[in-house]
C-alpha positions as CSV (number, residue, x, y, z in Angstrom):
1,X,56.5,-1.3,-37.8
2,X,57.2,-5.1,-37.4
3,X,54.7,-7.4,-36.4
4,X,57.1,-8.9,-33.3
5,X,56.1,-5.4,-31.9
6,X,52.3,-5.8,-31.8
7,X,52.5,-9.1,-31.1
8,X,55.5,-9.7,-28.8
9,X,57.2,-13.2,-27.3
10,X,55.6,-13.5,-23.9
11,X,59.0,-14.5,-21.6
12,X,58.4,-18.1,-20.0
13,X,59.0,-15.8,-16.9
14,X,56.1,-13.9,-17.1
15,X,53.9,-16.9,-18.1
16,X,54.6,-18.5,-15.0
17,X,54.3,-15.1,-13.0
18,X,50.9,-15.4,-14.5
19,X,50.2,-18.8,-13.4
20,X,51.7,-18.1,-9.8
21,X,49.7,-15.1,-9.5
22,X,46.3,-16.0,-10.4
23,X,47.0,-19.4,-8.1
24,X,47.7,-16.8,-5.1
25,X,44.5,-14.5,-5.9
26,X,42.4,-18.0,-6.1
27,X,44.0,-18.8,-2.6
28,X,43.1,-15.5,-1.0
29,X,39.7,-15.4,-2.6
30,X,39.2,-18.9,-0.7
31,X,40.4,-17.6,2.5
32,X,38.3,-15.0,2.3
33,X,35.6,-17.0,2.6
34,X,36.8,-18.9,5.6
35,X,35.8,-18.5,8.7
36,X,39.2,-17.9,10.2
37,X,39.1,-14.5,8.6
38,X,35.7,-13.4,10.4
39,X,37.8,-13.4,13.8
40,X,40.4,-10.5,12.2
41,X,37.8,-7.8,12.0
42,X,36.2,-6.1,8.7
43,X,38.7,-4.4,7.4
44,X,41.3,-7.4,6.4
45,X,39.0,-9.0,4.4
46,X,37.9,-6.2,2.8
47,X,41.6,-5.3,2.2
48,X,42.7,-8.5,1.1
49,X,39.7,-9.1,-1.1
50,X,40.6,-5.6,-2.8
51,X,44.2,-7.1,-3.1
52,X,43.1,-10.2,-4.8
53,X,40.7,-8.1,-7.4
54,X,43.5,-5.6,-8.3
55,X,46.2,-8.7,-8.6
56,X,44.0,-10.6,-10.6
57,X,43.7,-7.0,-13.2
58,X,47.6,-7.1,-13.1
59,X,47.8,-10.9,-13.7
60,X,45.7,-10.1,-17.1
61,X,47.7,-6.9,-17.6
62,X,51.1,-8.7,-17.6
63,X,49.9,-11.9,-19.6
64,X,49.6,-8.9,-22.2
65,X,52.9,-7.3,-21.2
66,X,51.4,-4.3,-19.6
67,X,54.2,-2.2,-17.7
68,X,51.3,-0.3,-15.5
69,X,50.1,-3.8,-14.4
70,X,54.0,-4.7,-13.7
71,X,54.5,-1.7,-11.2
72,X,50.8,-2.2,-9.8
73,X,51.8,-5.6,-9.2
74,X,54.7,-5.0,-7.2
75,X,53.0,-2.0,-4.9
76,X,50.1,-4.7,-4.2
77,X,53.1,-7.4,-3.3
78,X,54.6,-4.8,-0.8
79,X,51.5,-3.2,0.5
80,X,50.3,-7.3,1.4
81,X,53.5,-7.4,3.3
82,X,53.0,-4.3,4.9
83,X,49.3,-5.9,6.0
84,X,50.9,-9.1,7.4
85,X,53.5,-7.0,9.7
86,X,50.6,-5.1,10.9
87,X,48.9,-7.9,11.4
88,X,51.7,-9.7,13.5
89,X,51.4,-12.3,10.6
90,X,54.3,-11.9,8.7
91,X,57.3,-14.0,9.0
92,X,60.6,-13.7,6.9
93,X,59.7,-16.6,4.3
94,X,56.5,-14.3,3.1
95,X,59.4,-12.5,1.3
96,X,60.3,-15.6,-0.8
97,X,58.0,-15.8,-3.5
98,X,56.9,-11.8,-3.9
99,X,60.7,-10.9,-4.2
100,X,60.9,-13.7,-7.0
101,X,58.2,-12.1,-8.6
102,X,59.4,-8.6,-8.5
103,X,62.9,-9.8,-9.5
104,X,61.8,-11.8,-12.5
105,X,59.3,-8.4,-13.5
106,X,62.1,-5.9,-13.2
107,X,64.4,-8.1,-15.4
108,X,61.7,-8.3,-18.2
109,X,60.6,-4.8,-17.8
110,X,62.0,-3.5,-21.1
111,X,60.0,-6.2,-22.9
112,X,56.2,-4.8,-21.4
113,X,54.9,-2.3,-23.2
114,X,53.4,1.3,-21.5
């Protein structure tokens, strides 16, 4: 077996997938801890501090080219904009960025590794 397989080239895609991600999980972590999100009730807070604990497991599983964290990642994208229409939060440009993500995943998802 080569090396290159062991030790793959991380995509620039995924690196900044990385970067995005763990900004987003910071962001919700700070929200969190806002006092805005006391007036939505227990369970959002609980569920969006769950979100930002399993992202932040996927961020570090795809930095090492993980396909579990890949698919993880994308439920835990579509299950927060699930939340958000509940919610009566969501608005069309909360697509933007997870569909980016998604997109640039599934077109590097031969490279991760199971």
């Amino acid at each position: 077996m080569t090396e290159s397989r062991f030790n793959p080239a991380k995509p620039f895609a995924v690196t900044a997938i990385c970067i995005i991600g763990l900004i987003n999980a910071i962001q919700i972590l700070n929200v969190l801890l806002s006092p805005m999100v006391k007036q939505l009730g227990a369970f959002y807070p609980l569920y969006f501090g769950t979100s930002a604990l399993i992202s932040l497991a996927c961020i570090i599983g795809l930095w090492l080219l993980r396909r579990w964290a890949a698919l993880t990642y994308i439920l835990v994208l579509l299950g927060n904009q699930a939340v958000l229409l509940s919610m009566g939060l969501w608005e069309p440009t909360a697509l933007v960025v997870p569909i980016v993500i998604i997109g640039v995943i599934l077109r590097h998802f031969k490279q991760l590794r199971d």
